[in-house]
Legacy VTK file of the C-alpha trace (Angstrom):
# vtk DataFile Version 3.0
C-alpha trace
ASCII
DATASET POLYDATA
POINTS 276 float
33.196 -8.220 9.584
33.552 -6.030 12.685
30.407 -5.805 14.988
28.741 -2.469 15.179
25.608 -2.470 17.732
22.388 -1.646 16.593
21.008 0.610 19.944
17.662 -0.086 21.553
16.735 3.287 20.280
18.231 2.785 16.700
15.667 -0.387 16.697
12.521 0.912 17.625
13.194 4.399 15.416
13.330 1.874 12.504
10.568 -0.249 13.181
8.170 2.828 13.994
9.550 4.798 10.803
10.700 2.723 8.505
14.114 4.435 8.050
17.081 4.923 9.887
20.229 7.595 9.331
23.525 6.641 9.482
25.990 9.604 9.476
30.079 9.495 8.007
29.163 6.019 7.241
31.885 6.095 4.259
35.413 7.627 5.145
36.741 10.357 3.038
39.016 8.221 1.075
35.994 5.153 0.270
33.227 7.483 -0.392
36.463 9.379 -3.244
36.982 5.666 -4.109
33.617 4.619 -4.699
32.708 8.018 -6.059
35.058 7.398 -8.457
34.145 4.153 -9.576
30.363 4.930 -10.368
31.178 8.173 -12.116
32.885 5.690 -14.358
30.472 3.568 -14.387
27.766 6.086 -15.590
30.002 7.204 -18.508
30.049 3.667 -19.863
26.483 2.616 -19.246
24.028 5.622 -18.856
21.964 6.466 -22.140
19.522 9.364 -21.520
16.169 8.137 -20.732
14.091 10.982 -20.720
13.781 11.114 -16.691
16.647 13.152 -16.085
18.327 9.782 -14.066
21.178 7.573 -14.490
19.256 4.147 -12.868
21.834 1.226 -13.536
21.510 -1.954 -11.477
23.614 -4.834 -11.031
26.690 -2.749 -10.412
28.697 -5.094 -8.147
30.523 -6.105 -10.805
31.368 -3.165 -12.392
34.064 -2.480 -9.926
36.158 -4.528 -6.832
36.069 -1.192 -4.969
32.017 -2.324 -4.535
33.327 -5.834 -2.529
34.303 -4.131 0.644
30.726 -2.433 0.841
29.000 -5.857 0.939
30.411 -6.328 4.481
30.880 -2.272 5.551
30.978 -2.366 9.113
29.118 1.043 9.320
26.010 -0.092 8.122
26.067 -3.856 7.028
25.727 -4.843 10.786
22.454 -2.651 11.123
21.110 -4.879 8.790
21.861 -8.230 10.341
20.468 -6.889 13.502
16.992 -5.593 11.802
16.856 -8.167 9.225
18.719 -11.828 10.609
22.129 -13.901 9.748
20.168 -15.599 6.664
20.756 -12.841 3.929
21.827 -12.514 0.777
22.891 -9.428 -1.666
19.282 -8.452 -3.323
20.309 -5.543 -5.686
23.523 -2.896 -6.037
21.866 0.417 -7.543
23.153 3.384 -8.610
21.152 6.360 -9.039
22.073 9.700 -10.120
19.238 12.352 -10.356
20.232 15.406 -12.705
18.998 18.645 -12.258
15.570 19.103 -13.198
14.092 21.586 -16.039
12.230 24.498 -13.983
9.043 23.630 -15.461
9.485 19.607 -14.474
6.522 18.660 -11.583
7.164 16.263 -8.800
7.144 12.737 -9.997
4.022 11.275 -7.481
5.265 7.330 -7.777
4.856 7.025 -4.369
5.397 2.937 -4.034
6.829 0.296 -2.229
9.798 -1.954 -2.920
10.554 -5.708 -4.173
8.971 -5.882 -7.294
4.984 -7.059 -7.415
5.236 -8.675 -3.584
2.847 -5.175 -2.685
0.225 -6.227 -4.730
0.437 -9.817 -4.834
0.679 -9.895 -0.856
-1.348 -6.821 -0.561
-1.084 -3.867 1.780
-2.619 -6.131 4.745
0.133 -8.376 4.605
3.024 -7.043 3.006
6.499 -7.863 5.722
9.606 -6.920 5.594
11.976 -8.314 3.120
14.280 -6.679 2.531
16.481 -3.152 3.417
18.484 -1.375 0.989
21.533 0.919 2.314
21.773 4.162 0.228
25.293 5.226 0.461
24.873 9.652 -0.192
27.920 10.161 -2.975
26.622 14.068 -2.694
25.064 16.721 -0.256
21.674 17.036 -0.068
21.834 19.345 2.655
19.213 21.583 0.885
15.376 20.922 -0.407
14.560 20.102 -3.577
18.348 18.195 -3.782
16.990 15.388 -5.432
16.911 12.901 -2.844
14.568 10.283 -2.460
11.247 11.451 -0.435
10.096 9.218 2.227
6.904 8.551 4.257
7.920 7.821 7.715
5.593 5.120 9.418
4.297 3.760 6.066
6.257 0.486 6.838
3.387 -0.002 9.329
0.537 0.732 6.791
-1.774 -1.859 6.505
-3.697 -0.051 3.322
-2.339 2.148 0.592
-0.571 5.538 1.550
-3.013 8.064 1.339
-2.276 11.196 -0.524
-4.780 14.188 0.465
-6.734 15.525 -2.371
-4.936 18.426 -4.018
-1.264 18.004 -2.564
1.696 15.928 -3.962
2.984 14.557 -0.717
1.380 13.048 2.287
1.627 15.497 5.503
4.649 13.981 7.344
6.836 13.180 3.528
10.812 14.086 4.069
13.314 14.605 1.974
16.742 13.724 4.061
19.212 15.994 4.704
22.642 14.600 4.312
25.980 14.908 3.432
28.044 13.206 0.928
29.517 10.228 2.845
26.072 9.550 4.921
23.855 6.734 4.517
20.256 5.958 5.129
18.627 1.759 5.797
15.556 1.753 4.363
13.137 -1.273 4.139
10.900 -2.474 1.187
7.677 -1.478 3.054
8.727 2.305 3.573
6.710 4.157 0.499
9.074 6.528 -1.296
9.222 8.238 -4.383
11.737 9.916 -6.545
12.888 13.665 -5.181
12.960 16.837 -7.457
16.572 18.276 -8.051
16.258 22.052 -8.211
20.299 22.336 -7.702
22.971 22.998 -10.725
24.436 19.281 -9.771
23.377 15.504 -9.941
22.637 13.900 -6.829
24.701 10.443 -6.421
23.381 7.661 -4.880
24.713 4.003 -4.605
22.283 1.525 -2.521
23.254 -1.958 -1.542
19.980 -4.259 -1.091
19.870 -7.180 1.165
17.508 -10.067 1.875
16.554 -12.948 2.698
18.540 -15.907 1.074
15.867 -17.967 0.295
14.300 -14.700 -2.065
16.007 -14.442 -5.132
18.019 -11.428 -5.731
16.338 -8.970 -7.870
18.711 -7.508 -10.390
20.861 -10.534 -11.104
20.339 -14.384 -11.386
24.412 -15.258 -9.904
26.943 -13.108 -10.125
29.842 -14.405 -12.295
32.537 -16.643 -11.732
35.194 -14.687 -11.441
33.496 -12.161 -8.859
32.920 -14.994 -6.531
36.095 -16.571 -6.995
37.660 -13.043 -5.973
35.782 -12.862 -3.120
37.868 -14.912 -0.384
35.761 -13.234 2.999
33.548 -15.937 3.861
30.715 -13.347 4.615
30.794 -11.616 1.539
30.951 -15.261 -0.037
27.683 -15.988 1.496
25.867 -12.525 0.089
26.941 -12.737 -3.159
25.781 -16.418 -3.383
29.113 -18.205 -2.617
28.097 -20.439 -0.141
25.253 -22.680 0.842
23.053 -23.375 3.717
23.893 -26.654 5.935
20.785 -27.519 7.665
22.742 -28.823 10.614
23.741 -26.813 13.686
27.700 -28.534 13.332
27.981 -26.375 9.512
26.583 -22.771 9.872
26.413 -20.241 7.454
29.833 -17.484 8.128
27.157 -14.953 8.627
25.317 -17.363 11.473
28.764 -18.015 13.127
29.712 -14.211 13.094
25.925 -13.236 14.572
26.543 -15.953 17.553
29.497 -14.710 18.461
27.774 -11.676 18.988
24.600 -13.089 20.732
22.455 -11.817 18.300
19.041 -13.061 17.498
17.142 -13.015 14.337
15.124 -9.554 13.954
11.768 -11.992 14.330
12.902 -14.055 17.615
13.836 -10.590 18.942
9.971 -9.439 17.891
8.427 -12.808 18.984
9.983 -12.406 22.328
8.124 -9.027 22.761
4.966 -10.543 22.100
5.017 -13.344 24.434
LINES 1 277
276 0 1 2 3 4 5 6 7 8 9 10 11 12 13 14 15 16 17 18 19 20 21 22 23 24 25 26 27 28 29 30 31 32 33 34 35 36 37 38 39 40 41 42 43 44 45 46 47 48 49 50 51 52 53 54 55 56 57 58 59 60 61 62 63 64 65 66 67 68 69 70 71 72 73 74 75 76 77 78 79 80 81 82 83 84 85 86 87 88 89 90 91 92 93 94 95 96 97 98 99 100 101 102 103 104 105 106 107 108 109 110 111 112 113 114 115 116 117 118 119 120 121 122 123 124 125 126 127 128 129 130 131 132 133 134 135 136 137 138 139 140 141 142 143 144 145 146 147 148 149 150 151 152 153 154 155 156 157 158 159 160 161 162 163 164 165 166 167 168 169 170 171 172 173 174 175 176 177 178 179 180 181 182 183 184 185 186 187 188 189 190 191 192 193 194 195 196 197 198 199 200 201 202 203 204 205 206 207 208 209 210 211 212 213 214 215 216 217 218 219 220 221 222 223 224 225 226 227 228 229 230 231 232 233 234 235 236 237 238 239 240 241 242 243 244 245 246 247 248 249 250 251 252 253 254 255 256 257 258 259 260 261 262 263 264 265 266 267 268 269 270 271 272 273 274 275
């Protein structure tokens, strides 16, 4: 995996918001590629649920043009450097939102990420666990696109998001502004909620989870034989549950190896070294 740098200012943006943009993070022929391969995938698998969204999970398999994106050197590296070397693939999403009926209301979900850990750890001591990377597959260079809405600073929150009486939205709520080939890191404590789409065309989203390897993944139990097997990149081996951990210093992890020969620390030495 090449080595992208996650900058001093890149860091604290994330840690203070909670988000973090990346911009032409797919090239024009991946993002046609991937495109592509999760229209397909939509035709197969989406049945209309009644919330104007295609919300498949588990889509790594679907397609081999996914197995590059486990390791994407745009955006995979971010991670390591705001999460640590011990990770694993969590969830592959794809989301399309289609345009909305004029009469259709904001949805006000407004909720945090990784299943019940919210409200079994509670707001007081909910960490981070994982960050997803939504890879845009359309503009949303407008309002009202139908991207996800974000809170930025709620990762900090240490009680529920407040919502003030008679609005939607908290005050400082965005709704991201990209361009088809963009991406945006996210992490599990950043509340969010799903976007209106006042436009005439679906918004396509594809978002690549990953977390810690000792938390199991949350849309699949192991991914099959055959996708491991055709994975020969010792990295991507490791996220999609290929290898295992040594728990000697003389066997480490590909994804260990590859962060030492950057000199890079886990996310919580970096933190703990702050604090001391």
């Amino acid at each position: 995996m090449k080595f992208t740098k996650l900058e001093d200012e890149q860091r604290e943006f994330f840690d203070t918001n909670g988000y973090l943009v990346v911009r032409n993070a797919l090239d024009t022929k991946m993002l046609e590629c991937v495109t592509a391969a999760c229209d397909g995938i939509v035709e197969r698998r989406y049945s209309n649920s009644g919330f104007g969204r295609a919300s498949l999970v588990d889509v790594l398999p679907e397609d081999e043009i996914f197995i590059p994106l486990l390791t994407w050197e745009t955006t995979v590296p971010l991670v390591v450097q705001l999460l640590s070397f011990n990770l694993r693939l969590a969830k592959s999403h794809l989301i399309y939102k289609y345009p909305d009926p004029p009469e259709a209301e904001p949805l006000t979900n407004w909720h945090r990420d990784f299943r019940e850990s919210p409200f079994d750890m509670g707001p007081h001591r909910c960490v981070r666990l994982m960050i997803k990377v939504a890879y845009q597959l359309s503009d949303t260079m407008n309002p009202l696109s139908g991207n996800t809405v974000l809170a930025p600073g709620s990762n900090t929150l240490t009680r529920p998001l407040e919502i003030p009486a008679g609005q939607n939205d908290p005050d400082n709520a965005i709704e991201l502004q990209l361009k088809a080939g963009d991406a945006f890191l996210f992490e599990n404590r950043t509340y969010h909620r799903i976007g209106l789409n006042r436009t005439k065309v679906a918004r396509k989203c594809l978002m690549m989870g990953y977390s810690y390897s000792w938390i199991t993944p949350l849309d699949y139990d192991v991914q099959p034989d055959w996708l491991v097997e055709k994975v020969k990149d010792p990295i991507r081996r490791q996220l999609v549950g290929g290898s295992k951990m040594s728990s000697t210093e003389v066997d480490p992890w590909p994804l260990r190896e590859w962060a030492d020969q950057h000199g890079l620390q886990r996310a919580s030495e970096i933190e703990f070294e702050h604090l001391t």
